[in-house]
Structures are given as C-alpha cells and as structure tokens.
N, C-alpha and C positions, 0 to 999 in steps of 0.2 A: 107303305108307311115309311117313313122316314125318321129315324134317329139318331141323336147325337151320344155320341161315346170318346171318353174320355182315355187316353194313352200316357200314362203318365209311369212314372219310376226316378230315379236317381241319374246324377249327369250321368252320360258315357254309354250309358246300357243299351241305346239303340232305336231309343221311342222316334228318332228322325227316318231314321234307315227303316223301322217296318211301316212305317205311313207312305213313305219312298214304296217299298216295296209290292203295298197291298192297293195300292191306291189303281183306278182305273181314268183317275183324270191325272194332269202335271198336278202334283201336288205343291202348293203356298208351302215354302220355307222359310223363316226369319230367322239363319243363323247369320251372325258375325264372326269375322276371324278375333281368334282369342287374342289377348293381348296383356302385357304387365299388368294393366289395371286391375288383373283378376289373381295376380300371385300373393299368395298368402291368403288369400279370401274362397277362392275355388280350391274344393281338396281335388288334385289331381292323381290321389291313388290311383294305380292298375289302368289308366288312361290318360299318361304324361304323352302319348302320341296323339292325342287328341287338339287338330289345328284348328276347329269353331264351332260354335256353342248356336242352340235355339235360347233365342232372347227372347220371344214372344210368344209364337206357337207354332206348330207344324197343323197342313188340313190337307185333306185328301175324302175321297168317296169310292166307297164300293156299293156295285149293287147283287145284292146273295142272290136273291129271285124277283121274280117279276113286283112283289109286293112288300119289300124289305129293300134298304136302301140306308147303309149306315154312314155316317157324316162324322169322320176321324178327326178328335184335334189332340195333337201331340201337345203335353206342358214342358215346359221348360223344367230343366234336372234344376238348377243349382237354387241351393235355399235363396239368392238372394232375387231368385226371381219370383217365388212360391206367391207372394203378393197377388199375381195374374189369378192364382188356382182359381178361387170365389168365381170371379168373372168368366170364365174358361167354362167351369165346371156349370153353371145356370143354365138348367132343362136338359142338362146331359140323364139320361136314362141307365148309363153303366158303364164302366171303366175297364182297363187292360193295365194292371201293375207291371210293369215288366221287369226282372231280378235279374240280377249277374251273379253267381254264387259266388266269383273273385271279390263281390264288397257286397256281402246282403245288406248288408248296415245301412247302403242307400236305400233299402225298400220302407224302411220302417214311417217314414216321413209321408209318400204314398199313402200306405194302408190306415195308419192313424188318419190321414183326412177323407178317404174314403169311409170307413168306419163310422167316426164322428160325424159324419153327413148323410149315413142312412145307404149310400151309393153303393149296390150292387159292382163285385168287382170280379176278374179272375185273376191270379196270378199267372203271368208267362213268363217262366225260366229262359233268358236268351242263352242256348249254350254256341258259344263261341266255339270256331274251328272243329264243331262237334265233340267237345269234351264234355262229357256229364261226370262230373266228380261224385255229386252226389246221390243221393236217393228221393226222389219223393218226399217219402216219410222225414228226411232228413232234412230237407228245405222246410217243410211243414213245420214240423218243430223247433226250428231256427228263426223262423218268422211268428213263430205263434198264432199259426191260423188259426181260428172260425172253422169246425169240420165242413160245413157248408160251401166251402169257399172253395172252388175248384182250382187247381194247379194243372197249369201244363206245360212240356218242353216243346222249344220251338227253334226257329232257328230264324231269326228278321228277318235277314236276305234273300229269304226263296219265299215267295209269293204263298205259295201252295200251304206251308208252314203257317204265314199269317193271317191264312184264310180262315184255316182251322184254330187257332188263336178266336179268332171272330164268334167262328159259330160255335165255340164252349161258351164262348162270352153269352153269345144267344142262345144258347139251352139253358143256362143260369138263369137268364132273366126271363128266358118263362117260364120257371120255375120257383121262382119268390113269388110270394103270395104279395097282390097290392097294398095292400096294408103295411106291408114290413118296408116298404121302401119309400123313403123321406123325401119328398119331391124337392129339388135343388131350384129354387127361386131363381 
C-alpha cells in the first residue's frame, strides 16, 4: 500500500532535513537561496542563519515493510507560500506537524489546517542540539492538543528518530476510526 503523508510545520523547524533524512531515494528539493525580497515579509526569529527556503515542496519515499510504502511531501513554512497547502495536501492520508519549542507559535498555523480538514496528524517536537526544555504535557498545552493527538520528540537528522516519527504517525492512523477522517479531495 502506498500513502501520501504530509510534513508540514513552520519555516526553519526542519520539514526539508527530515524528508533529507528519512527518505530512501535522493529526495526532490525546491529550495531557493533567500534573498531581500523576503525581508520584512519572512519572520526570521530563532532562524536569522537560515540561507534557503522550500518554495514548493520537499518529496522523498520510504518503505516501513514489504506492504507499506509512505510517499513524503514536505510544505513550505512561510505563510506566503501556504497557498500550495490545498494542492499538496489532496489524498494525503495523515500529516507530521513538526514544532520547535524556540517559536511554537509557528505550529499553530499547521494544526488549524490539519484540524479543519479532518487530516489525521502527529506532532513531532524537533529538539535541536538535543535540548528538551520542555515537557510533554507542557508542549501539549502550549499548542492546545486534541488528547487524541500523539506527540512525539525527535531529532530530524538521525534517520532512525524520523523513522519513529513515521511509525507513531502509523499507529494513529490506524487507529482513527474511517469515519472521523475527512478524505482531502
């Protein structure tokens, strides 16, 4: 079986580097290097070292087992490219929010259009440098999960971390009953 799953979060947080990371083919990148055009329009909190941007999407594929076979597309962080999401997001089966707790703020934007679209999601905490500041509970309440809505800590750049990202993502989703989940046109 084959399914599409959606990687999306806020600029900076890492949606390029864990599709980089997890992927088993060269994964399709379409960043550009950033440039003025984006100053004062891009918020570059807690990611002013950041030299290029996904404009369109990140893809990549892994296969879990012989009969599963997930098909990664990374969205673009910055609201002005949110536009793509609709498109990106059609017959995707379940998503990977991915958070930075240095700006949860970018997650909200994420989960509202997961949410509103019915789309099965988990959240994945990237801790950076392996710092966990915070707690669980504490993220959770910060983002006002859904008790339903699994969280988990990860780390994008080690493969093995993004793996496990995947397969909570796939314990969730078979675990929503069909019915609760709003098929994305």
């Amino acid at each position: 079986m084959a399914v599409k799953i959606l990687v999306a979060g806020g600029f900076g947080v890492g949606k390029t580097t864990l599709v980089a990371s997890v992927s088993e083919v060269a994964p399709l990148h379409t960043e550009e290097t950033m440039t003025v055009a984006g100053l004062g329009i891009d918020d570059l909190e807690g990611v002013a070292h950041k030299e290029a941007t996904t404009v369109a999407l990140d893809f990549g594929r892994i296969t879990l087992d012989t009969d599963l076979v997930l098909y990664l597309f990374g969205t673009p962080g910055q609201e002005r490219f949110w536009s793509m999401w609709d498109d990106l997001a059609s017959g995707a089966l379940g998503a990977v929010v991915l958070a930075d707790t240095r700006r949860l703020d970018t997650s909200f934007g994420s989960i509202d259009f997961f949410e509103r679209r019915g789309v099965p999601f988990v959240v994945a905490v990237n801790v950076f440098d392996g710092v966990q500041e915070y707690t669980e509970a504490e993220i959770r309440a910060a983002l006002d999960l859904d008790p339903q809505v699994p969280t988990v800590f990860c780390d994008v750049r080690e493969r093995a971390s993004c793996r496990e990202v995947l397969l909570a993502l796939v314990d969730h989703l078979a675990g929503v009953p069909a019915e609760a989940v709003t098929p994305v046109p």
